[in-house]
N, C-alpha and C positions, 0 to 999 in steps of 0.2 A: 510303636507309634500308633494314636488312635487314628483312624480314614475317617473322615468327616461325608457321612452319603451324600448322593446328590440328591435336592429335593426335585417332587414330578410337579413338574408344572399344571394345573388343573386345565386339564383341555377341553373336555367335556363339557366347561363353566364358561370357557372363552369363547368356544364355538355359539352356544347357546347366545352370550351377550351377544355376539357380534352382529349373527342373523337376526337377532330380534331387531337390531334397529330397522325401523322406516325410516330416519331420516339420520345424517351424519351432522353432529354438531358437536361446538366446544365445549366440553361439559366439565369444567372446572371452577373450585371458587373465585369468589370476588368479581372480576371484570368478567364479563361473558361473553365472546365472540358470537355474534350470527350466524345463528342455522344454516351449512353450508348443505346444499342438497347437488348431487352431481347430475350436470346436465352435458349430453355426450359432444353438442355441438361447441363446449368450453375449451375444448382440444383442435383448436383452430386448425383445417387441413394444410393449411398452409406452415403452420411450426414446423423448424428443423424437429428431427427426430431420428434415433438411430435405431429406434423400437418399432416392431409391427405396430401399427394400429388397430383400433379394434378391441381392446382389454383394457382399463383403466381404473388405476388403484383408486378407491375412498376413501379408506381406513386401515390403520394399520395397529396392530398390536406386537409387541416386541418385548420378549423376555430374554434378558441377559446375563446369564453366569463369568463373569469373567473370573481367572484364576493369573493375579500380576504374577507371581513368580513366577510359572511356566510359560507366560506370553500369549495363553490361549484365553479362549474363551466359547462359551457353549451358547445357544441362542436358539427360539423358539420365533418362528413369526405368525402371526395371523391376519391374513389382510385379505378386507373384502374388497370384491371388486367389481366393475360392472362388465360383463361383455356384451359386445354393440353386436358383432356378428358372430354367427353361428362359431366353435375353430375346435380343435382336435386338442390345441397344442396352446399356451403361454409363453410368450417371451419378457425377461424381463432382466434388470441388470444384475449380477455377483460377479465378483472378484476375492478370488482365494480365498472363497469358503467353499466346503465339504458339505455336501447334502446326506444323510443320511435317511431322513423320511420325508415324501412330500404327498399331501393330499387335496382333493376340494370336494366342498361339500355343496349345494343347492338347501334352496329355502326348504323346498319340502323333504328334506332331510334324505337327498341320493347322496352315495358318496362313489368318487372312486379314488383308490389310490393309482399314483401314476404308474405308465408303462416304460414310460423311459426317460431318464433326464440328461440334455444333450449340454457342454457344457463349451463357447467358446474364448476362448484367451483372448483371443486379437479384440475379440468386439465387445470384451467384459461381460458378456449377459451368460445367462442360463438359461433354455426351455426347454418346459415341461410336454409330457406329453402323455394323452390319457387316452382308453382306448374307445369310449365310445364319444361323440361331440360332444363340445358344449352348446346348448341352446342360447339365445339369446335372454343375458339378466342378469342376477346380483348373487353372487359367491362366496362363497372363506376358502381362502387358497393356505393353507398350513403347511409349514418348512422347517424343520426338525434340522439343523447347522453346526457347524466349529467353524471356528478362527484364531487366525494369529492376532496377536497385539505386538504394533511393532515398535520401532525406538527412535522412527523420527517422526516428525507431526504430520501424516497423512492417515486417514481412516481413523480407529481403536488405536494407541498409541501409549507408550509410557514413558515417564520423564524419572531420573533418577536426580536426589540432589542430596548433600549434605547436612549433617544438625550438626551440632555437640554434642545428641547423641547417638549419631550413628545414621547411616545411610538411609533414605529415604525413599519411597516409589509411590508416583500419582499416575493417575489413567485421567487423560481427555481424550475427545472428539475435534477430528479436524474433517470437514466433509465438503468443504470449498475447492476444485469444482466439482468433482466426478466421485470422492470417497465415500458417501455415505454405501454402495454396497459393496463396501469389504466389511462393513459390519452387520447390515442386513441385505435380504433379499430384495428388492426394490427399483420401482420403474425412475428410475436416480437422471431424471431430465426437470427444470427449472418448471416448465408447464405440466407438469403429472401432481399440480397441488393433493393433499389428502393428507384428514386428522393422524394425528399418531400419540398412543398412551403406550409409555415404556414403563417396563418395571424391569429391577434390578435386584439378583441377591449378592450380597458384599459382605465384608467382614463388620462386624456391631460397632468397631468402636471407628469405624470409618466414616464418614461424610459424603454422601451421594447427592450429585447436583445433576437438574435436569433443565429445560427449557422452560417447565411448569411447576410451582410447588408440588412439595407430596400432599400425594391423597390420604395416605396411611403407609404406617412402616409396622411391620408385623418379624419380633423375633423368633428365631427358627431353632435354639439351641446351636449349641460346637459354635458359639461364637459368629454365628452370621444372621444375619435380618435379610427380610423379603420388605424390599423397599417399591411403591406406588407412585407414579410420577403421575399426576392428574392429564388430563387431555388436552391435548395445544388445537389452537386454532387452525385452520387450512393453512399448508403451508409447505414450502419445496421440501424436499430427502434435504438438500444441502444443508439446512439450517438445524437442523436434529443435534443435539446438542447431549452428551453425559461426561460426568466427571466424575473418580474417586479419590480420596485422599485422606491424609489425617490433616483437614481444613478449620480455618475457623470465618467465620464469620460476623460480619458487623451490619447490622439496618438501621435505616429510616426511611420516612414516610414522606411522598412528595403527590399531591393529586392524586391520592385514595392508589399511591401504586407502591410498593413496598421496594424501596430501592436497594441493592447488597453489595455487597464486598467480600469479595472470597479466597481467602491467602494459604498459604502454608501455615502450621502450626508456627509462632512467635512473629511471625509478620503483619499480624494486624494494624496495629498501628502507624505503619508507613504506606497505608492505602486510605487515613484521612481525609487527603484531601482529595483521591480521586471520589471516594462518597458524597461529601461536600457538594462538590462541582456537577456530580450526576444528578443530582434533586436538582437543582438548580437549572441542569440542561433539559432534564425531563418538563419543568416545568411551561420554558420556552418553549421548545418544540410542543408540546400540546397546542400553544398559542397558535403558534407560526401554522402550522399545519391542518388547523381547525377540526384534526379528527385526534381522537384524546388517546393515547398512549394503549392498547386492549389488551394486554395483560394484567394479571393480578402483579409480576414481579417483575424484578429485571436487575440481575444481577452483574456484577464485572467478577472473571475468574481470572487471578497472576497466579499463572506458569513459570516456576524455573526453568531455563536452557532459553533456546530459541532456534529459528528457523530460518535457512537461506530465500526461502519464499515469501514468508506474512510474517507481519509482527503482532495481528490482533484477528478477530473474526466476529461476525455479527449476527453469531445464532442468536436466536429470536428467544430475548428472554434471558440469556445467560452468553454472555458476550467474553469472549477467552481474549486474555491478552497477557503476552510476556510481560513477567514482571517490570524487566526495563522500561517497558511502555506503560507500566500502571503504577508501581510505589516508588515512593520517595526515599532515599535513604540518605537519613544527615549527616552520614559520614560522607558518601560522594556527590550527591546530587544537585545539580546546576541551576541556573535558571533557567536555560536553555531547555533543561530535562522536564522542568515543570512545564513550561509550554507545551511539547512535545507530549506528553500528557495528557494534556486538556485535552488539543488535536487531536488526539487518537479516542479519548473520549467521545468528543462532539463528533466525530466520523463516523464511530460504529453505532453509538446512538442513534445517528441521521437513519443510519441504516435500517433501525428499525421501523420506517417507516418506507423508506427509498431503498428496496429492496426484498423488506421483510414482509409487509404490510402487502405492498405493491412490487411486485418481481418481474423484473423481463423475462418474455417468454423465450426467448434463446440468448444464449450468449453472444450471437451478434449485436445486441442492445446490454451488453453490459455497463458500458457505461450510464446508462438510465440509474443504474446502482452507485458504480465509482465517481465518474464527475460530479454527481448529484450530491453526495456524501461528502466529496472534497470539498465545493462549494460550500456546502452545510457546513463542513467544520469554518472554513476562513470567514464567513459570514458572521457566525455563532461568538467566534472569538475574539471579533474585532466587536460586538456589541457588548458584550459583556464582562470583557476585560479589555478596555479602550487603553489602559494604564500601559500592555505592552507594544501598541501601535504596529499590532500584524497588517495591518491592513497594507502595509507597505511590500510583503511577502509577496504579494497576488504575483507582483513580478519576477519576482523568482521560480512559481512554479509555472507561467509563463512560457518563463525562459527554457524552464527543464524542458516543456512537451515542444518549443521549435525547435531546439537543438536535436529530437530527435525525426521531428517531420518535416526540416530540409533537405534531409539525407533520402536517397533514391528508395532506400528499406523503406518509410513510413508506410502508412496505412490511413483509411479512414476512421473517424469513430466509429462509426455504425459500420460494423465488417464480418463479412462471411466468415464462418464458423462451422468446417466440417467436422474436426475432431475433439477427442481430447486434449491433446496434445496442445493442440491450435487455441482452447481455452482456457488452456494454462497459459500458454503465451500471450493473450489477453489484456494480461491481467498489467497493463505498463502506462509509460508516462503520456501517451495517446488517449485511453481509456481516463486517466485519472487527469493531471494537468491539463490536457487539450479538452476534453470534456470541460472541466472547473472555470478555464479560461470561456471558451463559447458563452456558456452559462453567463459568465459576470457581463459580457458583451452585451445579449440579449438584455438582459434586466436592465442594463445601463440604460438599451436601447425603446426599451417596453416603459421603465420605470418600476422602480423596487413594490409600489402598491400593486400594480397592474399583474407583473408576475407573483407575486404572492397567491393575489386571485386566485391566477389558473394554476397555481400549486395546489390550493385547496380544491377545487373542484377536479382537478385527475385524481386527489386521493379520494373522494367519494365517492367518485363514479368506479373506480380499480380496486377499494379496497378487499383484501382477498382472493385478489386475481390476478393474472399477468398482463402485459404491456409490450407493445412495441413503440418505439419513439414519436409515429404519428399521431397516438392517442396522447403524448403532451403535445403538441404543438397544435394542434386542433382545439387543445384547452387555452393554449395562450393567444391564438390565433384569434379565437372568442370574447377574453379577455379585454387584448390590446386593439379589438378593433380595424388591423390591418392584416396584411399577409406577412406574418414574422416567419412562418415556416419558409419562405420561401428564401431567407437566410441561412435561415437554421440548417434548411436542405445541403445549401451552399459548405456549410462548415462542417456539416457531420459525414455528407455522403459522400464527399470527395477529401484526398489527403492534401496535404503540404500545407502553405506559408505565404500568402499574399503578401506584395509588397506597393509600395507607397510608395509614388515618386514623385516629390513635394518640386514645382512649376517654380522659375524666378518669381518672386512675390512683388507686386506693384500695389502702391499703396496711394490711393486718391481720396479725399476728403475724409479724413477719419478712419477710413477703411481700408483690408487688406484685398486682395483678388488675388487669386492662386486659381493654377490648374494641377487636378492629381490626377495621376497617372499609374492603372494597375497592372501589375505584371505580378511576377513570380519568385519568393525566395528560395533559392537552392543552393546547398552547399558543395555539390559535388555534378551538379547538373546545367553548366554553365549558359549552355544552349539550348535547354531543352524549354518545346514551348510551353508557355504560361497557361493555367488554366485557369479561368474567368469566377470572381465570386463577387456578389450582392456585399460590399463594405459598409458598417458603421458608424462612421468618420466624426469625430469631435476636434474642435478642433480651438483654439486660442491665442493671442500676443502676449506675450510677456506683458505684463507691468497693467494690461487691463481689465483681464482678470472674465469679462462675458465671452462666451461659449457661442459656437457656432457647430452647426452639425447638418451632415448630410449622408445619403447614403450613397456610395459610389456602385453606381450599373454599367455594365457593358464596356468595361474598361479605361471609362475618365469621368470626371466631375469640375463643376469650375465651384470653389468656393470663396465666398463674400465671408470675412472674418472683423469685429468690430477691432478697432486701436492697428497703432501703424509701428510697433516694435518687432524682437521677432517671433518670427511664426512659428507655435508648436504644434504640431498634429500629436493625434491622438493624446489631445490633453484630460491628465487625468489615471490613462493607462489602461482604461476597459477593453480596447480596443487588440483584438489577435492578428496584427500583422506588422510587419517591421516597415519602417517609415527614412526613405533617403532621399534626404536634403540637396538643394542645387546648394556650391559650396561657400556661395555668401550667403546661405543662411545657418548651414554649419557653424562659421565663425561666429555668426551675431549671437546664437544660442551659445555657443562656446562664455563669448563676451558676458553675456547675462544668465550663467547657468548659476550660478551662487542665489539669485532671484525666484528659480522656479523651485514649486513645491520639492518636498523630499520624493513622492514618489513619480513627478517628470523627470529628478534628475534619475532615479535609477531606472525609469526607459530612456531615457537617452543615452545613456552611458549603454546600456545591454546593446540598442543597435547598435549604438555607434564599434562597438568591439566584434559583435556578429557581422558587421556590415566588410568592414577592416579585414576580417581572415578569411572570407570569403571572395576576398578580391573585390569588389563592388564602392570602395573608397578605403583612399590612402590610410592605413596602420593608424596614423600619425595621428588622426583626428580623434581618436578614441586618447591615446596619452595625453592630447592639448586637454582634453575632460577631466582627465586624471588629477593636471598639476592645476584644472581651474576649480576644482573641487575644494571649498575651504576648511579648515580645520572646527569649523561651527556648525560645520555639516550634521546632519538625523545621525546618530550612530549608526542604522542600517544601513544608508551609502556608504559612510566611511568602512564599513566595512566589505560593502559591494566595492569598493577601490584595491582593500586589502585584498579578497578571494580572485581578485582577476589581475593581480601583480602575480601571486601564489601561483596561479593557472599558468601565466604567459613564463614565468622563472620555470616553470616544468616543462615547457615546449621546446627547452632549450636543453632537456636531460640527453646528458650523452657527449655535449660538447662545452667541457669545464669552462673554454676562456670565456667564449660567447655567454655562459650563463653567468659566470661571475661579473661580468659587467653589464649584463642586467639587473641583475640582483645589487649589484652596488646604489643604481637609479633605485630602486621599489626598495632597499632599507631606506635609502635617505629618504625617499616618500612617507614608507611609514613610520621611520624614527619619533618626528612629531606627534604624531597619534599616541603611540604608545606612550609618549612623554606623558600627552596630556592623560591619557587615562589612567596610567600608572598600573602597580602592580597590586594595589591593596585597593579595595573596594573604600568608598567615600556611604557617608550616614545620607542618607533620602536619597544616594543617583537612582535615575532612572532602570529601569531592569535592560535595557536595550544598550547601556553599559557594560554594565555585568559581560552581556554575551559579548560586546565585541570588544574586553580585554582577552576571553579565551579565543578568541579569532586571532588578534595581533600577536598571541607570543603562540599558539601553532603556526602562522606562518611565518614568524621572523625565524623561529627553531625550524622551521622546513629550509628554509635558507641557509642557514648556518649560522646568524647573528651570535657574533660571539657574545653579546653580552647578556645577551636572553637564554642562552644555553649553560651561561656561566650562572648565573641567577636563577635556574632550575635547578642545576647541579648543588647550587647551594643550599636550598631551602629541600630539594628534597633530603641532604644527610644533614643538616637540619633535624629535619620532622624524624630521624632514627633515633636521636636521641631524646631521652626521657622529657618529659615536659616540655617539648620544644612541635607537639603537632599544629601549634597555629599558624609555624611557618608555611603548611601546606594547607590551608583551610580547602574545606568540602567545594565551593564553587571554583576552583581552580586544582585538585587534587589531578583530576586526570586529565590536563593540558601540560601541568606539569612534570607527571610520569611519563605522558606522550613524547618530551622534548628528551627526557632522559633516556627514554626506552629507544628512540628515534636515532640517538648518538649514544647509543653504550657501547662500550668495551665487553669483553666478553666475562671480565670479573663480575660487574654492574646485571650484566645479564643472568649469571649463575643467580645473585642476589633478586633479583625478580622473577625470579624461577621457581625460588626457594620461598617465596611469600605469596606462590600461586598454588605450591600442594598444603600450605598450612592453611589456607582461608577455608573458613567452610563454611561463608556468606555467598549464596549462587549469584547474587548483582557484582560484587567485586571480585570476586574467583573469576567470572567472565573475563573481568577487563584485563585482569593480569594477564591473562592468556591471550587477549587481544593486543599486548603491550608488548609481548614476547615476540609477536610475530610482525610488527612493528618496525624493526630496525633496519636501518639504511649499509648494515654490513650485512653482504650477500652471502659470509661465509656461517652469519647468527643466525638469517634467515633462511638457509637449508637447515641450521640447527630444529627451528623452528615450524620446518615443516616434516621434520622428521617424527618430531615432538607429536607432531597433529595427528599422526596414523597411529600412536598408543592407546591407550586404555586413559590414560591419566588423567586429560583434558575433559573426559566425557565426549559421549556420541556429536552432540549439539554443539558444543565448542568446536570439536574438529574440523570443519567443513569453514567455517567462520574466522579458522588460525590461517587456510590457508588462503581463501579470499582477500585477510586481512595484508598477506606476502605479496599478492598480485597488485597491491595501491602501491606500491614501488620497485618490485622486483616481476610484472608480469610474465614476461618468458621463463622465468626462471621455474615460477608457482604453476603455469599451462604446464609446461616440461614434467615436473614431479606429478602434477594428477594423472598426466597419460600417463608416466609410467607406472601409476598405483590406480589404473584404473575401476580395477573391481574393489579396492579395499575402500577408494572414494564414493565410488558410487553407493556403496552399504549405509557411509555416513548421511546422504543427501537425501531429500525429500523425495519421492519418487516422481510426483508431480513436477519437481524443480531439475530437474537431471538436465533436461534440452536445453535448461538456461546458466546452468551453472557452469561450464566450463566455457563457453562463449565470452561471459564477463570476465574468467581468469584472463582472460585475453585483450579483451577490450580497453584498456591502458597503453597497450603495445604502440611504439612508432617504426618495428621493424618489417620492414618487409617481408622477413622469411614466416614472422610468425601469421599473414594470410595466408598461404601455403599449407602450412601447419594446421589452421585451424578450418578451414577446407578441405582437409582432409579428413579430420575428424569427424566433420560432419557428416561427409559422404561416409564415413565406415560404422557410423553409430546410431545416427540420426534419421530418421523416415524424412522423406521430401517437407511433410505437411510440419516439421517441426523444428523446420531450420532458421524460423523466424529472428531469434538473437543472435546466431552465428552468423547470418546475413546482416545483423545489425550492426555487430561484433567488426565485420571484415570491412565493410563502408566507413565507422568510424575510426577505422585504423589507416585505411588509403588516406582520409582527409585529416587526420593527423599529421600524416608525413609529408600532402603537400602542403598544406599550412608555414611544416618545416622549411620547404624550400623554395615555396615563395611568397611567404609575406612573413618572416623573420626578418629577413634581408630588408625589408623595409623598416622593421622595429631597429634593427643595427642602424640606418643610415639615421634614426630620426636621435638613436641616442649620443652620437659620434657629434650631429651637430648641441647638443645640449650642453654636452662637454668638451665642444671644441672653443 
């Protein structure tokens, strides 16, 4: 065997460049960032920080050997720095890298190498230490390193996947929130902005992707190149972005920016139409945001495998996303898929501007990033593709962030952030949906031109810099001309769920009069007092269609409403708080709910069911919604009718007779639906269609509807036999395998077992193994989690088989991870660990399993990192009283329907 030497990295050359700068800027082609010069007062004393003060990076240089097969990799840093005071000693962050040499040099060319390098686990960092001070000024601190490459998506990482011919292995970067140093040495906090120009040596016939075009790629012989990543602009450790692989790539050109697409070898072509759509996005967002896009490139890279934590990320420049979230494949993919798509598109896109551009300086404003992004994408989507009518979404994701900030767990958006841990925990339906939701309030309340505005002037006044949330509101504050922060305060700075309590409505000459009345919604918090917020209130009559608006202070309001039908609050739906009715006006709205838009009926229908299991009004009024719902209905309600029969049929898991006779109400409910939509797609329907036939036969098959399970079972042996695959076409292939896998026999199951080791397509080899672990037989589903701790599945799969066992068997799936706690923990992100077994759990309606997962936490878990498993154990008490006191109400209401 020949030994391929290691090449010497030219230090000499590096050092040279580095101290020659006076000043640090982006020096790359094409677009060219502003001279970013460091000034010490940018490091606000106020930023959390878990770094001394006092030293801060401006530039960093980074050479990287990696070596995929053995998992390691070899690394050189060079980063200049300034130091403000006098110190002995550097602190700064690594994780599980090996120093072998470190030195620093001063302008007038002193050097010393260090005296000691101290190194601490708990607190991630390293420091250095030298024997005589440093003086006050500008430095090259050099770090001579190894590391590991590991096998789930945290830090340097590598994915393994399948071809036709033979096994495969790619290297990304995952550095969202705290990884970038396990790959370099690095002051790895949101506010330590500084350039960075990485070079790589890799194998010739490989693909190396950075954040920046190459500068130049220079071969080295024995098959490897010394690859030049050009210089990126100021920007956090997190966003640092490298990729290897045997890739291909596809471009075009959208506003002088070179837009890409970056796949596995043979997969180009199913990433179309995410290129498409990216020019396209890039181009708006330049609009929208009045500062133009400052890179030369910006590419999207699809990962085979996937992650229990992210499904995409938004390095600057070169934006990573699981394939599932990026290509299309016309054997399986949806309509649903292609949306979902876009979304993730237009998300991490936003990001490069609402986070990349512009970053919070702590992660107590991360949602400055996530809500900001969500918003962006639902905005983006319903403007530019009106054809799929998302805008009706808003309320769904809504819904997702009260359901979790009525519960005693919530938190505020803007929330203290001492660890790591605590911002990996972050990163949830608060941050993202409660953010997104605020956001469309405000703008509602500002006016879409007005907030624009002060979109555009935070991004010129930050751009390149970090942010705390007072620097937008101050901009919108300017703007709109009033005090909006003084809302905004109200919804970001404090947690939970304002509620609405709509006054008898009296109705004189034209007009409505109502008094509201603000309190508190809480799921589990019956008595606890209300805390007071500044409301946005919109408000309307059925059938007249003009708006009336005020903002509720200090706990009432009297509102004046034109037309005398009935009264809707919060018409429209911009509006973050749940709204209950005195109960003649229930009825009237009940009476004329076929009248109001699609997206009042699906806020009325959400409260009216959140209002119902929290005790706060009769069950009953949410089912009168139900059966007053017409069959002409948006297909997004009819399908908000379906997903919340699906929900209430599962609240009743455990007690056969009681569920079968609810379930017998919610088939004959949505018997009709399904009629009308049928099972083969119609020439021009709507895409809103399409999705909710795959909604009505997953939940008639979650039910047991014989005839939708009989009619899976057919078409899928069907589609076994030769020329007979259109009985399963692509947009219903995996609803239909869902129903079969969902109710298989254990022959059935061998049979989808056997079509999960022969695929060797990473999108569809996933789901098989998602389908596997599927089933409603508890004796398949240890099958199937035994399955998960082999080799077979892949790293990435396995974590995903067993999660997949916790959507209907969770005791069972919590049970098997503790007892394979080290073999799981190996499969999981390491970031995601404090959340991943929490959710195995979160399903649960048994009491013992609080117990269980309370203990868990106490024996594994640090205090600062029990955030999900306190979420975990809350949504599981108010599971079980749900159980056993407001079923009993759903019982008496169906006893009379069919008495």
């Amino acid at each position: 065997m020949h030994r391929t030497p290691t090449p010497r990295f030219r230090r000499s050359q590096l050092a040279a460049a580095v101290l020659a700068l006076a000043s640090i800027t982006a020096a790359h082609a094409g677009n060219a960032a502003p001279a970013a010069r460091y000034v010490s007062a940018s490091h606000a004393p106020s930023t959390t920080t878990q770094l001394p003060r006092g030293v801060t990076p401006l530039h960093y240089i980074v050479s990287i050997k990696p070596d995929a097969a053995a998992a390691t990799f070899k690394g050189e840093a060079a980063i200049k720095v300034a130091v403000d005071t006098p110190t002995a000693s550097i602190t700064f962050n690594a994780l599980n890298l090996a120093f072998s040499a470190a030195a620093i040099e001063g302008q007038g060319g002193s050097k010393q190498v260090t005296r000691k390098i101290e190194f601490d686990a708990d607190k991630q960092t390293a420091t250095v230490h030298f024997a005589e001070p440093l003086a006050k000024g500008e430095y090259l601190l050099r770090i001579d390193y190894t590391g590991k490459i590991g096998t789930q998506a945290t830090g340097l990482f590598s994915l393994d996947y399948d071809t036709p011919q033979g096994r495969q292995r790619a290297l990304y970067t995952q550095f969202e929130n705290s990884d970038a140093r396990s790959m370099l040495p690095s002051w790895d906090e949101p506010d330590y902005k500084a350039t960075f120009a990485l070079d790589v040596v890799v194998p010739s016939n490989q693909m190396a992707v950075g954040n920046m075009p190459i500068a130049r790629s220079e071969e080295m012989g024995y098959g490897m190149k010394h690859v030049y990543f050009a210089t990126t602009p100021r920007m956090s450790t997190y966003l640092l972005f490298f990729g290897l692989g045997d890739f291909e790539r596809a471009t075009k050109m959208a506003d002088g920016t070179e837009i890409g697409v970056i796949t596995k070898r043979g997969a180009l072509a199913q990433s179309r139409f995410a290129l498409d759509e990216s020019a396209a996005l890039l181009r708006e967002y330049n609009d929208y945001f009045g500062v133009r896009y400052p890179l030369p490139k910006l590419d999207n890279i699809a990962a085979p495998g996937r992650s229990q934590f992210f499904g995409a990320m938004e390095n600057w420049g070169a934006v990573f996303t699981f394939e599932y979230g990026l290509l299309l494949d016309p054997a399986i993919s949806t309509q649903a898929d292609k949306e979902n798509i876009y979304t993730t598109l237009s998300h991490e896109m936003a990001h490069q501007w609402f986070g990349d551009l512009v970053t919070m300086r702590w992660w107590d404003d991360l949602w400055l990033n996530e809500g900001f992004a969500s918003w962006m994408e639902s905005r983006t989507t319903e403007r530019l593709h009106p054809e799929w009518n998302t805008a009706l979404s808003s309320v769904g994701g809504r819904e997702s962030a009260m359901s979790q900030d009525a519960l005693r767990t919530t938190h505020p958006v803007v929330q203290r952030i001492a660890t790591v841990e605590q911002a990996s925990q972050a990163f949830d339906g608060i941050t993202y949906q409660k953010g997104e939701a605020v956001i469309r309030m405000l703008e509602a309340y500002v006016g879409a031109d007005t907030w624009r505005t002060a979109v555009r002037s935070y991004m010129r006044k930050h751009a390149y810099g970090n942010t705390v949330s007072n620097d937008l509101w101050r901009e919108v504050d300017a703007a709109a001309g009033k005090p909006v922060s003084a809302i905004a305060h109200d919804f970001t700075l404090q947690p939970g769920v304002p509620m609405i309590t709509v006054g008898d409505a009296v109705c004189r000459k034209g007009r409505t009069r109502v008094t509201l009345t603000q309190t508190e919604f809480s799921k589990d918090q019956p008595d606890k007092k209300p805390l007071s917020w500044k409301v946005p209130v919109i408000a309307s009559t059925v059938g007249n269609g003009k708006l009336a608006k005020v903002v509720l202070k200090n706990g009432k309001a009297t509102l004046n409403v034109p037309g005398c039908g009935a009264l809707l609050v919060n018409a429209g739906q911009s509006g973050y708080y749940r709204t209950l009715y005195a109960p003649a006006n229930t009825r009237a709205l009940a009476g004329s709910f076929a009248r109001l838009a699609p997206i009042d009926q699906l806020g009325l229908l959400a409260d009216s069911q959140s209002l119902g299991m929290a005790g706060l009004q009769d069950p009953a009024a949410f089912l009168e919604l139900v059966k007053a719902t017409p069959l002409s209905a948006d297909p997004q309600v009819l399908g908000r009718v379906a997903g919340a029969m699906g929900g209430l049929y599962e609240q009743y898991a455990g007690d056969a007779v009681r569920q079968q006779a609810f379930g017998r109400f919610a088939m004959a409910r949505l018997a009709p639906m399904m009629a009308q939509t049928g099972w083969e797609a119609r020439s021009g329907e709507a895409s809103s269609v399409a999705t909710l036939r795959g909604q009505l036969i997953a939940i008639l098959g979650d039910m047991g509807e014989p005839g939708v399970i009989a009619e899976a079972r057919r078409r899928y042996a069907a589609s076994e036999q030769a020329g007979e695959q259109a009985a399963m076409p692509a947009p219903l292939r995996r609803t239909i395998l869902g129903v079969v896998a969902q109710h298989a026999d254990a022959a059935t199951w061998e049979q989808l077992h056997a079509k999960a080791q022969r695929e060797k397509t990473p999108l569809v080899k996933n789901q098989l193994y998602d389908l596997l672990a599927s089933t409603d037989d508890a004796a398949l589903a240890q099958r199937a989690l035994a399955l998960a701790l082999t080799d077979e599945p892949g790293v990435t799969n396995s974590p995903a088989m067993i999660s997949r066992v916790s959507r209907r068997h969770p005791e069972l799936a919590f049970d098997f991870a503790l007892a394979h706690l080290e073999q799981v923990n190996a499969r999981i992100d390491a970031s995601s660990r404090s959340r991943y077994f929490p959710r195995l759990a979160a399903g649960s309606a048994q009491p013992e399993m609080i117990a269980k997962l309370e203990a868990y936490a106490q024996a594994n878990l640090p205090a600062s990192a029990r955030g999900d498993a306190d979420s975990s154990v809350a949504g599981i008490k108010y599971r079980i009283k749900v159980r056993a006191e407001r079923l009993p109400a759903v019982d008496a209401w169906l006893a009379k329907q069919t008495g």
